[in-house]
C-alpha positions as CSV (number, residue, x, y, z in Angstrom):
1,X,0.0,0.0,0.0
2,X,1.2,3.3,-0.8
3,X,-1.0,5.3,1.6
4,X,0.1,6.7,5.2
5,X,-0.6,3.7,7.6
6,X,-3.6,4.0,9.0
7,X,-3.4,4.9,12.8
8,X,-5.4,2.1,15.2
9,X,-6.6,2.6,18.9
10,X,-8.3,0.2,21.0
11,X,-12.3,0.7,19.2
12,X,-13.8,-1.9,17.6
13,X,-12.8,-1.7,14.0
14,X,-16.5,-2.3,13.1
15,X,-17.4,0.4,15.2
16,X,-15.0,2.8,13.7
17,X,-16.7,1.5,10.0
18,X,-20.1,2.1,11.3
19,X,-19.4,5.4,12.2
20,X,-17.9,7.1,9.5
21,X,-21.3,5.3,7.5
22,X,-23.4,7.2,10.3
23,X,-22.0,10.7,9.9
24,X,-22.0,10.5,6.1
25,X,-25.4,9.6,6.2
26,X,-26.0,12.8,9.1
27,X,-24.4,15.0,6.4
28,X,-26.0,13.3,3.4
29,X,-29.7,14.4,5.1
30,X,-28.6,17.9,4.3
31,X,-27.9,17.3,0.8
32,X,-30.9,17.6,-1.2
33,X,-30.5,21.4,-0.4
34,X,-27.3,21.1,-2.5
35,X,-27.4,23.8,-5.2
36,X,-25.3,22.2,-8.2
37,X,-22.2,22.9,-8.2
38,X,-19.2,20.9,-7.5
39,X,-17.5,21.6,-4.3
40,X,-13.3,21.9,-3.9
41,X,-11.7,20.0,-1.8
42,X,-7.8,19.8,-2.3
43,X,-7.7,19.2,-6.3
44,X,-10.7,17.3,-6.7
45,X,-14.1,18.3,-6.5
46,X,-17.0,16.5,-4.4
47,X,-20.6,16.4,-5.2
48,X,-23.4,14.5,-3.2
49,X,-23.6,11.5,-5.7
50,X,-19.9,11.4,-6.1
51,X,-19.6,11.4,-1.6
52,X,-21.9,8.3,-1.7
53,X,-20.5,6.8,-4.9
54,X,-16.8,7.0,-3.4
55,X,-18.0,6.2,-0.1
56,X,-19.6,2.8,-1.0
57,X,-16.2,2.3,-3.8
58,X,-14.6,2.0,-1.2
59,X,-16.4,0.2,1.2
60,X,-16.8,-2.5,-1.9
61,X,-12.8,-2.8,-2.9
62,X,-11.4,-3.1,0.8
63,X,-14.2,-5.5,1.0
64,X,-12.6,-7.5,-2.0
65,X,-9.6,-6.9,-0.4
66,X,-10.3,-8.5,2.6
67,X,-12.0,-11.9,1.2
68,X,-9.4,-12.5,-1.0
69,X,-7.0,-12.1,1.6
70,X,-8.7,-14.8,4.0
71,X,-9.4,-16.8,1.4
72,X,-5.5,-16.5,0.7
73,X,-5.8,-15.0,-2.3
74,X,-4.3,-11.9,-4.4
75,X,-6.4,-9.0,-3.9
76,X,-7.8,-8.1,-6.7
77,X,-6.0,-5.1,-8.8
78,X,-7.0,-1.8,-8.0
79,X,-8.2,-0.3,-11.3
80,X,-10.7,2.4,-9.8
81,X,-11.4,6.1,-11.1
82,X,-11.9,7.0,-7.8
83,X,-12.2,10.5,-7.0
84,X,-10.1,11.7,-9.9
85,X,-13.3,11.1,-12.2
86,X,-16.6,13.5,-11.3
87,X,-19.1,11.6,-14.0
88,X,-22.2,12.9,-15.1
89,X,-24.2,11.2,-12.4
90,X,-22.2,12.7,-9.8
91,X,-23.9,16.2,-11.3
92,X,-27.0,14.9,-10.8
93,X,-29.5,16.8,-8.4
94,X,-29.3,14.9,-4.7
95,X,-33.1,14.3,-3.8
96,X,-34.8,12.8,-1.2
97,X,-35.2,8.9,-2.8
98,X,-31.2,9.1,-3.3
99,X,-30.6,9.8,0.1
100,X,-33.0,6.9,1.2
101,X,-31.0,4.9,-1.8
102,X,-27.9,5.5,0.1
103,X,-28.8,5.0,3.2
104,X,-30.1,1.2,2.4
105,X,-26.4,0.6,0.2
106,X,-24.4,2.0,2.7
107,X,-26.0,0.5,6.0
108,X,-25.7,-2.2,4.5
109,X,-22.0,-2.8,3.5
110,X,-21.2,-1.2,6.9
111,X,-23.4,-4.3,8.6
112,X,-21.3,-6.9,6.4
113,X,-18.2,-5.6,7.2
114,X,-19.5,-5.6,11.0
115,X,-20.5,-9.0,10.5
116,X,-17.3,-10.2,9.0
117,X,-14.6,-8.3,11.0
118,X,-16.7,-9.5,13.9
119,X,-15.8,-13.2,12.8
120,X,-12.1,-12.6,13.0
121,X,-10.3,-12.1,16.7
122,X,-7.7,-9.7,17.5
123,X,-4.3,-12.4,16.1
124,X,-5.8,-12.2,12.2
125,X,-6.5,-8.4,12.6
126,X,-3.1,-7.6,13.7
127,X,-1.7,-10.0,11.3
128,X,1.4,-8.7,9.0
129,X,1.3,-9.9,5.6
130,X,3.9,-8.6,3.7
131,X,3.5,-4.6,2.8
132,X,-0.1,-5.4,3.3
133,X,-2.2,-3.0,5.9
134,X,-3.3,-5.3,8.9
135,X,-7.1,-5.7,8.8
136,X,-7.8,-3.4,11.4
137,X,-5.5,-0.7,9.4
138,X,-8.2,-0.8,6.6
139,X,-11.2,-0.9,8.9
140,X,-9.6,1.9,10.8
141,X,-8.7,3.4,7.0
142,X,-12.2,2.7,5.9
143,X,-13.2,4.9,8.9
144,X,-12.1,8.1,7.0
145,X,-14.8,10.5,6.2
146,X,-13.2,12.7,4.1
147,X,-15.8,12.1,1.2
148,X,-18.8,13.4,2.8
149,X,-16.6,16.4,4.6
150,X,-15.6,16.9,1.6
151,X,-19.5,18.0,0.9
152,X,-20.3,18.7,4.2
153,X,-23.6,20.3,6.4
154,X,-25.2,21.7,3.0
155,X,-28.1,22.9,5.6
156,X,-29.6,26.2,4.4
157,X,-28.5,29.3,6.3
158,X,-31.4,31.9,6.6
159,X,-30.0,35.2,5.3
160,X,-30.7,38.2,8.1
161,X,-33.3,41.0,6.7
162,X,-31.8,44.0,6.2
């Protein structure tokens, strides 16, 4: 891996997964006020669709990751966009149904990787394998939120009356 290692502490690394989904989704309530154009964020630009799309990306290729490493596997390649890439989706107006759409995807891949890092105890989370991340490096990695801070509160501020 080519990232910073992820920094671990002593919370659940389900919990720390579960989280990050929770506050995305907190923020994501506040995005069907969104007014259309792309937000800055470092050199990339964020937009609702593209906080959830990269959001659940990423949830879904660690998740590949991890079977394929206990299955003793090679991970698969990683050949995403990622962020780089703002499609024409990602411009697409944030409504109500989407936010319930996300909220079902994403509550979901957060309860699998509950389920499955719950399966594992603390020796194959900690395990070194190589220049691998442990598995409670990605889970802790996969607790970034960076995405939907990236967006942020888009609650409407009320304009004072002059």
């Amino acid at each position: 891996m080519t990232d910073d290692i992820p920094a671990t502490d002593d919370r659940d690394p389900a919990l720390v997964i579960e989280s990050a989904v929770a506050h995305a989704l907190r923020l994501a309530r506040t995005w069907p006020a969104w007014d259309g154009r792309p937000i800055a964020a470092g050199d990339r630009v964020y937009t609702p669709h593209k906080a959830i799309r990269r959001l659940g990306d990423h949830l879904v290729d660690h998740l590949a990751e991890l079977e394929a490493r206990l299955a003793g596997q090679t991970p698969p390649p990683d050949h995403w966009h990622a962020s780089a890439v703002t499609t024409p989706a990602d411009l697409a107006a944030f409504t109500a149904a989407d936010l319930d759409e996300a909220g079902s995807r994403l509550t979901r891949l957060a309860r699998i990787w509950s389920l499955r890092l719950h399966s594992l105890d603390a020796e194959r989370l900690d395990r070194v394998e190589g220049d691998a991340w442990t598995l409670r490096q990605v889970a802790f990695h996969l607790g970034s939120t960076f995405y939907a801070d990236a967006v942020g509160d888009l609650t409407p501020r009320h304009q004072p009356r002059v």
